[in-house]
C-alpha positions as CSV (number, residue, x, y, z in Angstrom):
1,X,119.4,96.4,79.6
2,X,118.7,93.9,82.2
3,X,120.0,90.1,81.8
4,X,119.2,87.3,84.2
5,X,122.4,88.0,86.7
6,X,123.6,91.7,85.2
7,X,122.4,95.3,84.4
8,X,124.3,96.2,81.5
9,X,124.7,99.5,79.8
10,X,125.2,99.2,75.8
11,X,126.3,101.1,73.2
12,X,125.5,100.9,69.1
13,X,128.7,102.0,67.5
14,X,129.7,102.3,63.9
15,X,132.9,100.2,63.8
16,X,134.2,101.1,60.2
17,X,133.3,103.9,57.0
18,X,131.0,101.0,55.8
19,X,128.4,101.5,58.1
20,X,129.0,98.2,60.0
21,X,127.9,98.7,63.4
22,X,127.9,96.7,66.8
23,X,127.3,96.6,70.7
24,X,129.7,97.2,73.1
25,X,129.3,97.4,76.9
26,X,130.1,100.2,78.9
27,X,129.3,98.7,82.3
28,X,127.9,95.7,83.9
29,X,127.2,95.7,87.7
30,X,126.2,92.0,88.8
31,X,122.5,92.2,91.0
32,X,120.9,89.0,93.1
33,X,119.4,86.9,90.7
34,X,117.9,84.8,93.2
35,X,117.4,80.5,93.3
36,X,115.6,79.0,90.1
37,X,112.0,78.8,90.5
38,X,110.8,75.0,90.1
39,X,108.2,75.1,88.1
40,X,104.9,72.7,89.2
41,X,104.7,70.1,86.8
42,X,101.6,70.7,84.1
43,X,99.4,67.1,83.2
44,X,100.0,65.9,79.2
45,X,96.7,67.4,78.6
46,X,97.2,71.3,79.7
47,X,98.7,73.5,76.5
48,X,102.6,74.5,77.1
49,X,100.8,78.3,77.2
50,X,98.1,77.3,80.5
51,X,100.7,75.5,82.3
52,X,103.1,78.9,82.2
53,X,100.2,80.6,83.6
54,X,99.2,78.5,85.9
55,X,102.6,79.1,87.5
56,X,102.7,82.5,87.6
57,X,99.4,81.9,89.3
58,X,101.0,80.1,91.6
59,X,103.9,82.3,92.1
60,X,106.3,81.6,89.1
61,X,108.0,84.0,87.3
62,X,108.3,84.8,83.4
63,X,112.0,83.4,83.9
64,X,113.0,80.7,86.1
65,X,115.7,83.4,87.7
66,X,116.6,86.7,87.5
67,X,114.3,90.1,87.4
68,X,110.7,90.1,86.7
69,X,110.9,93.6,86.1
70,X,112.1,95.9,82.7
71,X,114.3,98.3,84.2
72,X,113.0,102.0,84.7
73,X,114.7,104.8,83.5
74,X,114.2,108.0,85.6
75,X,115.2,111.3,86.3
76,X,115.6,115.0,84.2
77,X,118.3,113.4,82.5
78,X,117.5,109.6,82.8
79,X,120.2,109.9,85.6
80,X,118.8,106.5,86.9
81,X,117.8,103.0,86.1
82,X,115.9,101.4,89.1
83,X,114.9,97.4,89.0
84,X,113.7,94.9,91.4
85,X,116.0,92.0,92.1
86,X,115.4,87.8,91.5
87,X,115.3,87.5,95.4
88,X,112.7,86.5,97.4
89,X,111.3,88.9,99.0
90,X,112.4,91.4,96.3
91,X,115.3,93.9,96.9
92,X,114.8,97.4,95.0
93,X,118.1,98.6,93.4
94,X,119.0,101.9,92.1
95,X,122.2,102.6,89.6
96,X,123.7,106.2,88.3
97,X,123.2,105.4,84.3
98,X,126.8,107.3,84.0
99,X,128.9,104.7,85.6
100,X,126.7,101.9,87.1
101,X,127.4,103.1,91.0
102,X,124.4,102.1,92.9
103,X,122.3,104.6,95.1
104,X,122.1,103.8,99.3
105,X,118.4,102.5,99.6
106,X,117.3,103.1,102.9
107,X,114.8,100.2,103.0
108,X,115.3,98.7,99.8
109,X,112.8,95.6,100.4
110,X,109.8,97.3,100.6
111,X,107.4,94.5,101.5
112,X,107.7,91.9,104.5
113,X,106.0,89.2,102.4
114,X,108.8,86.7,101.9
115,X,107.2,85.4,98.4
116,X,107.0,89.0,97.4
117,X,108.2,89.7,93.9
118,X,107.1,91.6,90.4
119,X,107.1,91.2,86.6
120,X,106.2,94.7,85.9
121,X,108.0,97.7,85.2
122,X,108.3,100.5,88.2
123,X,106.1,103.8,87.4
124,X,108.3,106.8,88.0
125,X,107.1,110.6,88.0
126,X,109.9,112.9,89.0
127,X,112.0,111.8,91.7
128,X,109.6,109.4,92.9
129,X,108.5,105.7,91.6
130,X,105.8,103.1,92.1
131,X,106.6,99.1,92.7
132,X,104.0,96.4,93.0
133,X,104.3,92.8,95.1
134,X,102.4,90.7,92.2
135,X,102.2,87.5,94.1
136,X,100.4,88.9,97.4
137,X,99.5,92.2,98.5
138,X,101.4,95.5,98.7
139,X,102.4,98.7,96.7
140,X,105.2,100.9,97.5
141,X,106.9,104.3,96.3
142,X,110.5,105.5,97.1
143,X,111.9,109.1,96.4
144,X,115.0,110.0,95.2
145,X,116.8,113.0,97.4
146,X,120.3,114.6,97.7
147,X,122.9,116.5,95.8
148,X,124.4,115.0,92.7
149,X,127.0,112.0,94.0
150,X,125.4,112.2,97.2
151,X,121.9,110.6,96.4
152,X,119.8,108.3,98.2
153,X,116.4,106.4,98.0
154,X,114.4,106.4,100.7
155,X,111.0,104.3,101.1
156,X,108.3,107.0,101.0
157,X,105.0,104.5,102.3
158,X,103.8,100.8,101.8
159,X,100.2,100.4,101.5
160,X,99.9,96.3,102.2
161,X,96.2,96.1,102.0
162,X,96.2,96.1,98.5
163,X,96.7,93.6,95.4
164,X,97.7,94.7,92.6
165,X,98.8,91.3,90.6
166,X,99.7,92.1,87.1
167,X,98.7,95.7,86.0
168,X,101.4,98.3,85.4
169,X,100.3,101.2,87.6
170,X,99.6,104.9,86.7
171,X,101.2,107.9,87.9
172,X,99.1,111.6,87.5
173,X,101.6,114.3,88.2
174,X,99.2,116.3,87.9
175,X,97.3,115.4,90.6
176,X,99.7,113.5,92.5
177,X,97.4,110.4,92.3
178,X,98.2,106.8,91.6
179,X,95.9,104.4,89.4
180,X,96.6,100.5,90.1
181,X,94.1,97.7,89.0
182,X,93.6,95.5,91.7
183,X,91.9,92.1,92.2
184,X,89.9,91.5,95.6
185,X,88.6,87.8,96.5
186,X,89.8,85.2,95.1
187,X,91.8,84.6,98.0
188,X,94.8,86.6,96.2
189,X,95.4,84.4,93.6
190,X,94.6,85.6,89.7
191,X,94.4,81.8,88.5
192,X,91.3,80.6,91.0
193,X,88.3,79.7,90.0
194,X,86.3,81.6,92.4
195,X,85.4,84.8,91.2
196,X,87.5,87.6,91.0
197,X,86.7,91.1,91.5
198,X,88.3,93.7,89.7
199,X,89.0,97.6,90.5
200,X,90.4,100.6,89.1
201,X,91.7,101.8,92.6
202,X,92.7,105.4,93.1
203,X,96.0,106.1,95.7
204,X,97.9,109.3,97.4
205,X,101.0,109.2,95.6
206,X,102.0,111.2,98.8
207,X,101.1,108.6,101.6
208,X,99.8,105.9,99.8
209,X,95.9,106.2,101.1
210,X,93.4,104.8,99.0
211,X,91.3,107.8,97.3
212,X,88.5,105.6,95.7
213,X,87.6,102.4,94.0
214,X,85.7,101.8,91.2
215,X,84.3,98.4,90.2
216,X,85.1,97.3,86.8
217,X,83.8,93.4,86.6
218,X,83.5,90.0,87.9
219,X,86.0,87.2,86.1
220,X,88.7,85.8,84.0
221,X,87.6,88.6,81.7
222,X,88.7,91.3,82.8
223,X,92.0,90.3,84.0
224,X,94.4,92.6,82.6
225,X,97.1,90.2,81.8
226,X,100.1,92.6,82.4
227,X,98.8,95.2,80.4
228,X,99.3,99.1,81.4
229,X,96.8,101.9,82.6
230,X,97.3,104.9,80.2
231,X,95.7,108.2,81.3
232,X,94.8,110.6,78.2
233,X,94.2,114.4,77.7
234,X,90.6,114.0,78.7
235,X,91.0,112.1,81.7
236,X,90.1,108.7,80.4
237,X,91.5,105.6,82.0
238,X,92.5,102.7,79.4
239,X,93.3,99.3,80.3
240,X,94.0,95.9,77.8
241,X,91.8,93.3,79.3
242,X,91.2,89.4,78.5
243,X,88.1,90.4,77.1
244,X,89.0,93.8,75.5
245,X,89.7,97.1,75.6
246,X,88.6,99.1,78.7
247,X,87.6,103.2,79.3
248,X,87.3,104.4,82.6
249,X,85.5,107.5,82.3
């Protein structure tokens, strides 16, 4: 689990023959949680739900400190849980699920924009995984190499001419491909009123090179709100939007 200021490992364990149960704690390693985001004050007339949106448009987070991100659980074994810190820009951590010891990151802030941060989940696919900046442009993907105890992640590619604001990406292992829904225009702001152009954009999971880009739709929308992109057996792409439910064919 992932609280405001720790990672925490938990355990449900029956504590008597009557079937009582409870949580313990196995470990809890500390992470930087970062300075409390202000929040820009809302008029008496905007809903409590617009005015939370509005700052995330504007660069706000979900919570006022700590991660944006639910922690990713990776490996053969789920040997690893991998977050994004509550700095700014955002720091990537990597801890061993056994004990808590973190992983050496080699580069672990992966984008140079200083606001840089994310409220999604990383997208993993073997011993690699995906991270967005969702308040300004850039994706990234680290791998995960060495012997057991002797691990390290190291900063595969950052593709900084992208924006991918709110959608959790996509990983195809089986064609090594990643899907992210990105926004053009706009002037990289989800909230503006000026229109936004939306994309199902296609990227080399190996290098980070955009493959292709499909046009989805113009406006609030089709904003997908944070939702995922789900691949299924026939190769259709799904995404939750504003307006509905999208296929990408």
């Amino acid at each position: 689990d992932l609280t405001d200021k720790h990672a925490v490992k938990l355990i449900l364990q029956q504590t008597c023959a009557c079937g009582s149960e409870e949580l313990n704690v196995i470990w809890s390693v500390p992470y930087d949680s970062g300075l409390p985001i202000q929040p820009t004050p809302c008029s008496s007339s905007t809903s409590q739900w617009m005015c939370m949106v509005t700052n995330m448009g504007n660069g706000g987070r979900l919570s006022p400190d700590g991660s944006g991100t639910t922690p990713t659980l990776m490996g053969p074994d789920h040997e690893y849980l991998v977050f994004a810190d509550g700095e700014r820009p955002m720091k990537m951590v990597v801890l061993r699920t056994k004990d808590g010891s973190p992983l050496p990151i080699d580069n672990p802030v992966p984008f140079s924009d200083t606001n840089a941060q994310t409220e999604n989940i990383c997208t993993s696919y073997g011993n690699k995984f995906i991270i967005e900046n969702n308040y300004g442009k850039g994706v990234a993907a680290y791998e995960i190499t060495g012997k057991p105890g002797q691990e390290e992640a190291k900063l595969l590619w950052v593709n900084n001419d992208v924006f991918a604001p709110n959608a959790v990406p996509l990983i195809s292992g089986a064609s090594n491909t990643v899907y992210i829904y990105e926004m053009q225009g706009a002037n990289s702001n989800p909230l503006a009123t000026t229109p936004q152009q939306w994309f199902v954009t296609a990227m080399d999971l190996n290098n980070g090179t955009v493959l292709w880009r499909r046009s989805i739709g113009t406006g609030l929308l089709y904003n997908s709100l944070y939702a995922p992109l789900s691949l299924d057996g026939g190769k259709h792409i799904y995404i939750g939007l504003f307006g509905g439910l999208l296929r990408v064919d």
